[in-house]
C-alpha positions in Angstrom: 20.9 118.0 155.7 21.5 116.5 152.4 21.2 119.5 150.1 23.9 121.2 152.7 26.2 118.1 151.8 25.2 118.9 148.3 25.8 122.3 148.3 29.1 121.5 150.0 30.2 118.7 147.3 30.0 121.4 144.9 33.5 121.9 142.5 34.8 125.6 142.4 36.6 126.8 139.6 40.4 127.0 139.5 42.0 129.6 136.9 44.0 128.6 134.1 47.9 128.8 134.0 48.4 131.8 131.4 49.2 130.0 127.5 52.8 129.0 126.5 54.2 131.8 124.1 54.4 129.5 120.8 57.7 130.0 118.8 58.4 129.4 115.4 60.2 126.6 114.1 62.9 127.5 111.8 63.1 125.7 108.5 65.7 123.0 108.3 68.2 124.5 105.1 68.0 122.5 102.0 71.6 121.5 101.0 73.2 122.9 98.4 72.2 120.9 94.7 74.5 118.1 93.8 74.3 115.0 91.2 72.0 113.3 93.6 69.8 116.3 94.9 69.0 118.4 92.3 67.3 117.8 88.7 68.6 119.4 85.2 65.6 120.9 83.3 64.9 123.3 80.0 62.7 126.3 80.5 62.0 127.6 76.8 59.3 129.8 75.2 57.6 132.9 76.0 60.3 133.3 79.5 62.6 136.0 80.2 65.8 133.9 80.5 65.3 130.4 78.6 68.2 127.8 79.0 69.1 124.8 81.0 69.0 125.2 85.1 69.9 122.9 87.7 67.1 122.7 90.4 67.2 120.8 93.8 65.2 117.8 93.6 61.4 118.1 95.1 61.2 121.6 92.7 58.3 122.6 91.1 57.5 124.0 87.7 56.5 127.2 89.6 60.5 127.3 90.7 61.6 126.6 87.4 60.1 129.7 85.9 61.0 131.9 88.6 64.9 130.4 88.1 64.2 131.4 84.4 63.4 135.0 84.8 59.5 134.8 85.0 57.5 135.0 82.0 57.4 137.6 79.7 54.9 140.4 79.2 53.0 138.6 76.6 52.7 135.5 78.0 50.4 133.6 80.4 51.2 130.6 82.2 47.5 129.4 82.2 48.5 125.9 80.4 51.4 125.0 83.1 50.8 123.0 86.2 52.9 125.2 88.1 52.6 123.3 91.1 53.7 120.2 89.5 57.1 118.7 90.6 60.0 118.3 88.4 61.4 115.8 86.2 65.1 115.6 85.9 65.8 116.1 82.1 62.0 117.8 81.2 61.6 120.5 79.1 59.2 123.8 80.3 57.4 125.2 77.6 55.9 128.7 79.2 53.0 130.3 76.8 52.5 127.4 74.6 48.6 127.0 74.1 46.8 124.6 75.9 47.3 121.0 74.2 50.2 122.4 72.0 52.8 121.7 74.7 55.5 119.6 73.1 54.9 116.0 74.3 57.0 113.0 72.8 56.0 110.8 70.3 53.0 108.6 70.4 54.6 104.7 70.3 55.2 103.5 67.1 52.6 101.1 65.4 54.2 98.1 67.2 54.1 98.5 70.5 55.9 94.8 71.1 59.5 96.4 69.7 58.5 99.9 71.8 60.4 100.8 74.7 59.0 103.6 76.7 61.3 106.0 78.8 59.4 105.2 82.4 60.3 109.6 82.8 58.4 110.5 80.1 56.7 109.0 78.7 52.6 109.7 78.6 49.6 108.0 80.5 48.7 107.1 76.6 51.6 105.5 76.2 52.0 103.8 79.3 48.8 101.9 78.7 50.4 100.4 75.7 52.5 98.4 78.0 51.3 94.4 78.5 48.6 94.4 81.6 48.9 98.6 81.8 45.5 100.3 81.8 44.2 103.6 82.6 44.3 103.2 86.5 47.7 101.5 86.6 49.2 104.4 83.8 47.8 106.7 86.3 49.5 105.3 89.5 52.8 105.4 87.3 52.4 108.5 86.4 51.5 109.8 90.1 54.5 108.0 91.4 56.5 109.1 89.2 55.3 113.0 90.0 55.3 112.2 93.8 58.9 110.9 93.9 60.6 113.4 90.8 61.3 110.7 88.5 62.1 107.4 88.3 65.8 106.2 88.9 66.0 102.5 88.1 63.2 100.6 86.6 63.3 98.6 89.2 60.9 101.1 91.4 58.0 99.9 89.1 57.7 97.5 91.6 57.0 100.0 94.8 53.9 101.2 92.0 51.0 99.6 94.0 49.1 97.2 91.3 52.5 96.1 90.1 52.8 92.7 91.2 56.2 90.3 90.2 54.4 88.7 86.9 53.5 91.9 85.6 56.4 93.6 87.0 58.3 90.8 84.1 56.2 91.4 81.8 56.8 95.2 81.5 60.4 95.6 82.6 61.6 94.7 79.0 59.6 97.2 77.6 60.5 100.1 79.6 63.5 102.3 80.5 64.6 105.2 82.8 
């Protein structure tokens, strides 16, 4: 009697409902570039159309040389990050070799009198800064990549590692 209330107790399968059709999502459009929304760079080198193009902010360097024209025939863009976002004010330099890009001048001898543009300067130089080491020139450096640029040094503070001492101690020394 018990393995006929077993038997009985046993589930049956139910069918599926048939799958929702899945439908795209269209992208939201980006508005159109403006003073706050977009970022003024130089493409320059081995590029079909060098000059000065205004981007919307969040571009990459990949979009910059695509605004320029591409590359030309002769030249590779092996030594660009092109997925790298953009700075407003940068310059592109497509073909240059490796380690020859044009980067801005190391800090003069006294770094006390120095003040560092928080945009572009390097990690190098940012470690010049009072209480700045590798790790924290790289998290300024990353923020500052992540968000397109600084805009008032007062976002040093968002940097994570940046307390309110140090935060005093650098903000003399630097400058958007």
């Amino acid at each position: 009697m018990a393995a006929f209330f077993l038997w009985r107790s046993k589930p049956s399968p139910q069918p599926l409902p048939p799958p929702t059709p899945m439908t795209q999502i269209a992208p939201t459009p980006q508005p159109p570039p403006s003073a706050t929304t977009a970022v003024t760079i130089h493409v320059t080198g081995k590029i079909r159309n060098p000059g000065v193009y205004r981007l919307p902010t969040g571009s990459r360097v990949a979009d910059a040389v695509t605004a320029a024209g591409g590359v030309s025939r002769t030249a590779s863009t092996g030594s660009l990050n092109l997925a790298r976002r953009l700075i407003d004010g940068e310059q592109i330099v497509v073909g240059a070799p490796a380690g020859q890009a044009p980067q801005q001048p190391l800090p003069a001898a006294d770094p006390a009198t120095t003040v560092l543009d928080l945009n572009t300067a390097t990690t190098d130089q940012l470690e010049q800064l009072p209480g700045v080491g590798e790790v924290l020139a790289a998290r300024i450096t990353e923020f500052r990549t992540t968000r397109g640029g600084f805009t008032t040094v007062d976002q040093l503070r968002e940097v994570t590692g940046i307390g309110p001492r140090k935060f005093e101690e650098i903000k003399p020394k630097v400058r958007v």
